[in-house]
C-alpha positions as CSV (number, residue, x, y, z in Angstrom):
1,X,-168.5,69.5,369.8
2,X,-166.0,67.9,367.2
3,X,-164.4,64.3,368.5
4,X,-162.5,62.0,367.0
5,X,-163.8,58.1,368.0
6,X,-162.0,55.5,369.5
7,X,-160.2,57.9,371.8
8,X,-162.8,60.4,373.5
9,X,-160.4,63.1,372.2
10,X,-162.2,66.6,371.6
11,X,-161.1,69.2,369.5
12,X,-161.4,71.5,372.3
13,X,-158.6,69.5,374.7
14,X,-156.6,69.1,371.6
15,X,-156.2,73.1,371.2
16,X,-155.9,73.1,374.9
17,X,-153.0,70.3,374.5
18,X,-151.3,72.2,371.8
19,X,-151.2,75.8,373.8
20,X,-149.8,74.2,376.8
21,X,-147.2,71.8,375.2
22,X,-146.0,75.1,373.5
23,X,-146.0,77.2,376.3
24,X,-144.5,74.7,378.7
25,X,-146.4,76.2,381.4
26,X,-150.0,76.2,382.9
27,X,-150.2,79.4,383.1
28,X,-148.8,80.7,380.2
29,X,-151.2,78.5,378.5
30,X,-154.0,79.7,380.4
31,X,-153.2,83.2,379.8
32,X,-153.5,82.4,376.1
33,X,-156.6,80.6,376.3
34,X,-158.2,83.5,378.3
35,X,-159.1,80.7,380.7
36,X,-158.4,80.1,384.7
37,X,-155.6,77.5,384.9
38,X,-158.0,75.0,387.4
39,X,-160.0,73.9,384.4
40,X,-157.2,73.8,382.0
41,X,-155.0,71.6,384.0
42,X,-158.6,69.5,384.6
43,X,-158.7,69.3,380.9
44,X,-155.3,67.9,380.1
45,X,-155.6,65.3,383.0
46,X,-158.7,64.4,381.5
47,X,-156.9,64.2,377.8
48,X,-154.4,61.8,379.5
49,X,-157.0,59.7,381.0
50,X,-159.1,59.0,377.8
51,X,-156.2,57.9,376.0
52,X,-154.5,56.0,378.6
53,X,-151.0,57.9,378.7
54,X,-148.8,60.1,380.1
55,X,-148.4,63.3,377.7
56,X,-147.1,66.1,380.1
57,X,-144.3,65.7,382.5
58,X,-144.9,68.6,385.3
59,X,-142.3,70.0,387.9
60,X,-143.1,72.8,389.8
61,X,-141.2,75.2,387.3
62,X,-141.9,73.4,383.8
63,X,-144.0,71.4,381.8
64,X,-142.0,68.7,379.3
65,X,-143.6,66.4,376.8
66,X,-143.3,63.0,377.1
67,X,-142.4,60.7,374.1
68,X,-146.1,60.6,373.3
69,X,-146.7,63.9,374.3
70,X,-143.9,65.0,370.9
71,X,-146.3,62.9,368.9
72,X,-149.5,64.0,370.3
73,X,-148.4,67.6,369.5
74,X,-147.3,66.7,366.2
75,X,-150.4,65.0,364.9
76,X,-152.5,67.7,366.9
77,X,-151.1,70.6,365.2
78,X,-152.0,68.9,362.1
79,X,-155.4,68.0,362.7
80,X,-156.6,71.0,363.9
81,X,-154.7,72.9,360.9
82,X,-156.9,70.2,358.8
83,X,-160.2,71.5,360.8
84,X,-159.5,75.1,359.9
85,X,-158.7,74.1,356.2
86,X,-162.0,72.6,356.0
87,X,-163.9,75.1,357.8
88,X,-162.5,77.5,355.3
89,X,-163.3,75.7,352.0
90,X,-166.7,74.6,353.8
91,X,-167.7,78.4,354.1
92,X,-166.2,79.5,350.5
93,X,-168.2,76.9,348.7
94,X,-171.6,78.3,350.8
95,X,-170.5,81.4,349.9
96,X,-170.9,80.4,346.4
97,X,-168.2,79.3,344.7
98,X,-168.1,76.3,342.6
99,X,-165.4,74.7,344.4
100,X,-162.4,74.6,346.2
101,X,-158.8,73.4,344.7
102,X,-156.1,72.8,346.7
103,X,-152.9,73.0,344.7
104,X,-149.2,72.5,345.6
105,X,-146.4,73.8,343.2
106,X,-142.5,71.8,343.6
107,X,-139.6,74.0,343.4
108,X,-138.6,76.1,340.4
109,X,-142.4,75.4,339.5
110,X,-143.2,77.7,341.8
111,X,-141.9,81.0,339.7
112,X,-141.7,79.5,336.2
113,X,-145.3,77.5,335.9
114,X,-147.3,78.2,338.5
115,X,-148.5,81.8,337.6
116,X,-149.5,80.6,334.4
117,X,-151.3,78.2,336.0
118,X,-153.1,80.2,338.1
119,X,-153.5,82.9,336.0
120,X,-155.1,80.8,333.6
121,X,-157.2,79.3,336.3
122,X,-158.4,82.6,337.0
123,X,-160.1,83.2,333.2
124,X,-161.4,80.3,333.2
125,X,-162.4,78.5,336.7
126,X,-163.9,82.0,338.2
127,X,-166.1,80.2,340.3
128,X,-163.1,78.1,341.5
129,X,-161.5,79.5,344.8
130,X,-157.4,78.2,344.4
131,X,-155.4,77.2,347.7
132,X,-151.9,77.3,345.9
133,X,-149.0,76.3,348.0
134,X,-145.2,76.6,346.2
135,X,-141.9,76.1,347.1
136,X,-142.6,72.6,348.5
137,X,-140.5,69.2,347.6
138,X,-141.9,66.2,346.0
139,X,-142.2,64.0,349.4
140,X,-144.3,66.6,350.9
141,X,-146.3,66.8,347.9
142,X,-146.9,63.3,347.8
143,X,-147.6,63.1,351.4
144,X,-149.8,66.2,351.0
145,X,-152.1,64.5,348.4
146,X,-152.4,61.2,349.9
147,X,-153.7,62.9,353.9
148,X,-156.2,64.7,351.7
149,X,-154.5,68.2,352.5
150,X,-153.9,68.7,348.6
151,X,-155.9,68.3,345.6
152,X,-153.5,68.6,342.7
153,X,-150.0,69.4,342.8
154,X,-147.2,70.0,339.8
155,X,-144.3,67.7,341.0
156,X,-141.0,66.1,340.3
157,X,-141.2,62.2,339.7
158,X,-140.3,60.1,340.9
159,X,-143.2,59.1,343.7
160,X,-142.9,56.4,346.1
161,X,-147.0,55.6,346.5
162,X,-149.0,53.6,343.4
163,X,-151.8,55.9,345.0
164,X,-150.2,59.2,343.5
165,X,-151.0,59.1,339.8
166,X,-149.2,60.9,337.7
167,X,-149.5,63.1,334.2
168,X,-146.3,64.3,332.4
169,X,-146.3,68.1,331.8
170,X,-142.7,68.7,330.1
171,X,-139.0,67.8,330.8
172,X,-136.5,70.7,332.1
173,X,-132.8,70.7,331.8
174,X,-130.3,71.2,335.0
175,X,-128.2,74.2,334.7
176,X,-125.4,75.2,337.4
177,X,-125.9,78.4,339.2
178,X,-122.7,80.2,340.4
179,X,-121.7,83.0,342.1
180,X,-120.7,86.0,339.9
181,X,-117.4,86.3,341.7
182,X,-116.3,82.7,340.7
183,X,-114.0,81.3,338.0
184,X,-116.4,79.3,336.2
185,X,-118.9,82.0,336.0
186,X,-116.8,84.4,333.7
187,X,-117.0,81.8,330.8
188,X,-119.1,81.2,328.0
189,X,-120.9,78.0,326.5
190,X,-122.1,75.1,328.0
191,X,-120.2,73.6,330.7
192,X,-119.2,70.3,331.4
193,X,-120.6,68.9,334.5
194,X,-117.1,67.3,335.5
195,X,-115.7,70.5,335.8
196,X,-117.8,71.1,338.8
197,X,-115.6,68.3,340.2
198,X,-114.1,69.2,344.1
199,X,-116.0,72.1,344.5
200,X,-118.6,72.7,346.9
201,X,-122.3,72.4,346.7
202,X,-125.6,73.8,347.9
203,X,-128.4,71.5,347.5
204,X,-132.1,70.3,347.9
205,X,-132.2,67.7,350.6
206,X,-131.3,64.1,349.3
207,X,-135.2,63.0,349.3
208,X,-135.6,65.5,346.5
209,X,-136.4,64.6,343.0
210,X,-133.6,67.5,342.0
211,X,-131.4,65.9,344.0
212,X,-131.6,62.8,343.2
213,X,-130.9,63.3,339.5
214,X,-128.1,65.7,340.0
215,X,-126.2,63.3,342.2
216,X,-126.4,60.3,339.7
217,X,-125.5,63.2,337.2
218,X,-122.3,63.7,339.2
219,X,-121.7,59.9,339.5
220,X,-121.6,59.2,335.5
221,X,-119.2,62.3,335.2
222,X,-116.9,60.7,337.8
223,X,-117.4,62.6,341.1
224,X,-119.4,63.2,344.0
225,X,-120.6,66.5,344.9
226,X,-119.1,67.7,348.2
227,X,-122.4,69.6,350.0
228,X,-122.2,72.0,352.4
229,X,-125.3,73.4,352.9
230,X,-129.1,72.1,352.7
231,X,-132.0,74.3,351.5
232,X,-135.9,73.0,350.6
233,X,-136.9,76.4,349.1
234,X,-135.3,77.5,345.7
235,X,-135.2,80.7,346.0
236,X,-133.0,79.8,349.4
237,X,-130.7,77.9,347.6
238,X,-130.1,80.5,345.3
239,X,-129.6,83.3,348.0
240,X,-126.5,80.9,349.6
241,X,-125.3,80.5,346.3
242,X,-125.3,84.0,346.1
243,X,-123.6,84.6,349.0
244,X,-120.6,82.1,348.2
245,X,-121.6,79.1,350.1
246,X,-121.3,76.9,347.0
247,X,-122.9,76.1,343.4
248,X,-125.7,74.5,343.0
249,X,-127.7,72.1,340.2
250,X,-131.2,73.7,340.0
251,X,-133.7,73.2,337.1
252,X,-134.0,75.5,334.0
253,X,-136.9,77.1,335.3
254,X,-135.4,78.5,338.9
255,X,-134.1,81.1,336.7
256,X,-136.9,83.0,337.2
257,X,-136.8,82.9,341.0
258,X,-135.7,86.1,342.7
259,X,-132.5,86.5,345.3
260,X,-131.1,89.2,347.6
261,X,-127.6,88.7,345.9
262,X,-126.7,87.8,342.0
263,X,-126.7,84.7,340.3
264,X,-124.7,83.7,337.2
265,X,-126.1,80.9,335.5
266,X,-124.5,78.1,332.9
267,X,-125.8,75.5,330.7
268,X,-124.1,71.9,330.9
269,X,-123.4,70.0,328.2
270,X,-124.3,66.6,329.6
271,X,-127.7,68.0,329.9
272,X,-129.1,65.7,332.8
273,X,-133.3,66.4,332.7
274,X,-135.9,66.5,335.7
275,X,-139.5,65.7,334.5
276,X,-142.2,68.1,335.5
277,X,-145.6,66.6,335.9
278,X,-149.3,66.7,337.5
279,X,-150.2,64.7,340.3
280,X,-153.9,63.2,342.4
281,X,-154.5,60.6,345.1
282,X,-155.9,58.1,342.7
283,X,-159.6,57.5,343.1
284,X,-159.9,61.3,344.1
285,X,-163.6,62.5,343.8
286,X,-162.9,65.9,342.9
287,X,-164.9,66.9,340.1
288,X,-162.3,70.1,339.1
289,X,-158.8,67.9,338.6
290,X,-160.0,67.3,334.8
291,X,-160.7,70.8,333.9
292,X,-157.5,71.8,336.0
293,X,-155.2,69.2,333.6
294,X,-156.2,70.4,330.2
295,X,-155.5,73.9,332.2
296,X,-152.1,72.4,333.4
297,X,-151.1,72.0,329.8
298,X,-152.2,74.6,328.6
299,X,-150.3,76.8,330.8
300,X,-146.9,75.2,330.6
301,X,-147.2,75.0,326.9
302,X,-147.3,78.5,327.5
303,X,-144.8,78.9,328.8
304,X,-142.6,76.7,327.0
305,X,-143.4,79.2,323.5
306,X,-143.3,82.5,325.9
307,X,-140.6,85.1,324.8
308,X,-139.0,85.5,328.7
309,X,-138.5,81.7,328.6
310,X,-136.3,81.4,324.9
311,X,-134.8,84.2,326.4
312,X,-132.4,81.6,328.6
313,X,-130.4,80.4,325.9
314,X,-127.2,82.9,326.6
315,X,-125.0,81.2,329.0
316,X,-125.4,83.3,332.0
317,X,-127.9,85.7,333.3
318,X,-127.9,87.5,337.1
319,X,-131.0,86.5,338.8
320,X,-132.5,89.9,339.0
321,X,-132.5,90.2,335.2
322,X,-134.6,86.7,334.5
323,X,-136.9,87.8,337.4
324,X,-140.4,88.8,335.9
């Protein structure tokens, strides 16, 4: 049995921990378990011992966590989602492949560089099983790589750790997406970014690399931009924008994202730039992360001299046309 030292904790009281702090119930937790609710309750009291706290607070109706318990069930979920991981990569490498690479893939990365990326990966790392996660933001990336939960990620600097080093991949210019129906959208040419003053925004949440570099954008053009509504996932952002909700400053490459409702996209003329580049937890023993960089390049050079992407130079495009 799995245990984790110092606190006589168990995987097996950590599963039973999680099921019951989700239920809120004994027997709902039980039920789920396919256990008798004696033991399980025995279990939890014993969880409570070993570490010394109280997790669960029980009424005769409910079950509430207790300040630790929140955390408990926070780092539990995560830990056992680790175990899994492992277990997983454990049995792919027995099964004979060369490796496991767990990748994460920021933003508009997701839809512009990342299937390059893999599909290059697949030519040429066959015997390399790929995790790829996409759509995450640069502080879960970073996060992600320094817990060990990813290998390699394609991210948008800055990072806060000096254990995060980084490789430059390319730079990619900020357009404004719009929906069809507005004013600005009918026009041609690039568009100055102070004529976005007063209206409302969409946006990445302000720990975001993209946002970061649009809001100083909008500060050296002599405004701040108003938002109204928070998304981490582009191709969320893109579907309020459709909607009306607001614009929104997203990088050249979200183009290629996909949305239930059009998108009209302009160029601006100020041309702010968010870097694109490959990340590791420095000192990483990973024997694939070379191979994968010269991969990385590869593919977003690519990309850079593919056809669909010098197809973005006309002012505006609807989503659904610039999806591949």
């Amino acid at each position: 049995m799995a245990s984790m030292k110092g606190g006589a904790v168990d995987l097996r009281q950590m599963r039973y921990f999680v099921a019951v702090a989700e239920e809120r119930h004994f027997g709902r937790a039980a039920d789920r378990l396919h256990m008798a609710q004696p033991p399980l309750s025995q279990q939890i009291k014993q969880l409570e011992a070993s570490l010394g706290t109280q997790l669960l607070e029980r009424t005769t109706r409910k079950v509430d966590l207790t300040e630790a318990g929140r955390l408990m069930l926070e780092r539990a979920r995560q830990i056992l989602a680790d175990v899994e991981s492992l277990k997983k990569d454990v049995q792919e490498v027995g099964a004979g492949a060369a490796g496991v690479l767990r990748i994460g893939f920021v933003g508009s990365a997701t839809y512009r560089v990342m299937p390059a990326v893999v599909q290059l990966a697949r030519q040429e790392l066959p015997g390399v099983r790929l995790h790829v996660m996409g759509e995450m933001l640069t502080p879960n990336i970073e996060q992600g790589l320094l817990e060990n939960r990813l290998d390699v990620a394609v991210l948008r600097p800055p990072v806060q750790s000096a254990e995060v080093v980084l490789d430059p991949l390319e730079g990619d210019s900020l357009v404004v997406a719009l929906p069809p129906a507005h004013p600005l959208a009918a026009g041609s040419g690039p568009l100055a970014l102070s004529a976005l003053a007063g209206e409302e925004f969409v946006g990445y949440p302000p720990a975001s690399a993209v946002a970061t570099v649009s809001f100083e954008a909008c500060r050296k053009a002599g405004f701040r931009p108003r938002v109204v509504q928070e998304a981490t996932e582009t191709s969320t952002l893109l579907a309020f924008v459709g909607a009306g909700m607001g614009l929104a400053l997203v990088p050249d490459g979200a183009r290629r994202a996909t949305s239930a409702s059009p998108v009209v996209y302009r160029e601006l003329t100020e041309g702010p730039e968010v870097g694109l580049a490959l990340a590791w937890k420095r000192g990483s023993r990973s024997l694939l992360i070379p191979g994968f960089r010269a991969l990385a390049h590869r593919a977003v050079e690519q990309v850079r001299r593919s056809p669909a992407n010098q197809q973005t130079a006309p002012s505006s495009h609807p989503v659904a046309e610039e999806a591949p």
